[in-house]
C-alpha positions, 0 to 999 in steps of 0.5 A: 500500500501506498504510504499516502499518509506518511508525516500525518498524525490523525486523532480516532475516537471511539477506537475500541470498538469495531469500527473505531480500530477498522479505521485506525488499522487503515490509517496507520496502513496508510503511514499515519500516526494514530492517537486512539481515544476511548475510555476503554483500551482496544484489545490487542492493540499491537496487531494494529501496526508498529507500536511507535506510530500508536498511542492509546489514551483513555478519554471520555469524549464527553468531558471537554477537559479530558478531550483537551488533554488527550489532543495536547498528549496526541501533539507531545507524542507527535507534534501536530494533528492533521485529521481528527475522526469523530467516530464515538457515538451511541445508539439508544433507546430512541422512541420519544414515547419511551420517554427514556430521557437518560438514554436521550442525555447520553446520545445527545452528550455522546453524539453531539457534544463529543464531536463538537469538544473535538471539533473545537479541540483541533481548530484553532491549530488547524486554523493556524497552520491552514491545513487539517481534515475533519471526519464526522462519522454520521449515520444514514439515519442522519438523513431519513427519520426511522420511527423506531430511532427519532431521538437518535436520528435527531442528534445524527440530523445535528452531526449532519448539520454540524458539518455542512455548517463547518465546511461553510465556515471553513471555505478558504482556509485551508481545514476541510471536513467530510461528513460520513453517513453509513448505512448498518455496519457489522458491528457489536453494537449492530449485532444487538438490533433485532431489525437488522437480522438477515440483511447484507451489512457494511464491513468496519472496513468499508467505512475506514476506506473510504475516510482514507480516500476523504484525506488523501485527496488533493489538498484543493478537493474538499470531499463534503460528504459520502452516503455508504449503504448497502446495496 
């Protein structure tokens, strides 16, 4: 493979789970230092890739203070951020007839919040050197409302409105942001629907191949966002 990514140091969230050490796997393939932040240490984390490009460091992405520190020891370790995934999310109980408001208070920290502190986290920097890539990991449902999910829908709506609001206040500086909407991926979380069962689903590493093929391009192509279902 080509080391396209070679010098860039990139930030993954939610990096324990499926998805999270999919892209942090194709990263690092790619020649990128990886920063994974989660509050749980990914298991056999060495299999991953040279252990020297990889620094785990436990993070609650729903507390702004530890996200500032985990950003300030991704740069000691490795100098500076060039891609920043917001990957951590939470799909939950999301009837709002259930009226389950924890389960609400948690996917609006988690899946708002989270990518807003790491968003504001990263910036600035980016701002200042005129170069950095963003990466919002949304949802399909992010863009049609399923009755069954209405409240996770609407923080997936936020995420989506997030990073089309981004990419317009970024014109011309350099920072891009790429919004990504995957349909149902094979993961531990997936495996718990009951509505999924008998359909064809997204590999993790479907998802972290195309966040690679976002950050890879030209620096004058900006790659807004990409729907990835399957067929």
């Amino acid at each position: 493979m080509t080391k396209q990514l070679m010098g860039k140091t990139a930030i993954v969230t939610g990096a324990s789970g499926g998805m999270g050490m999919a892209i942090t796997k194709e990263l690092a393939n790619a020649g990128a230092n990886v920063a994974l932040a989660d509050k749980e240490k990914p298991k056999n984390i060495e299999e991953i890739g040279n252990m020297e490009k990889l620094l785990y460091i436990q993070t609650d992405v729903t507390n702004k203070h530890d996200v500032g520190s985990m950003v300030e020891r991704a740069k000691q370790a490795f100098g500076h951020i060039d891609i920043y995934v917001n990957n951590a999310g939470k799909m939950g109980s999301s009837r709002v007839l259930q009226g389950d408001v924890s389960n609400w208070d948690q996917m609006i920290d988690l899946n708002i919040k989270g990518v807003l502190y790491g968003i504001n986290s990263v910036l600035s920097d980016m701002l200042e050197k005129k170069s950095g890539h963003i990466v919002n990991i949304d949802s399909d449902a992010g863009h049609e409302v399923y009755e069954r999910l209405t409240v996770y829908s609407a923080t997936k709506f936020a995420v989506r409105a997030l990073s089309t609001g981004l990419e317009k206040e970024l014109a011309n500086t350099g920072v891009r942001t790429t919004n990504i909407s995957p349909g149902m991926v094979e993961t531990p979380l997936s495996a718990k629907s009951p509505f999924e069962n008998g359909r064809k689903k997204l590999n993790p590493a479907d998802i972290a191949k195309t966040i690679v093929y976002a950050v890879t391009q030209p620096d004058y192509v900006n790659v807004n966002e990409i729907t990835v279902r399957p067929v």
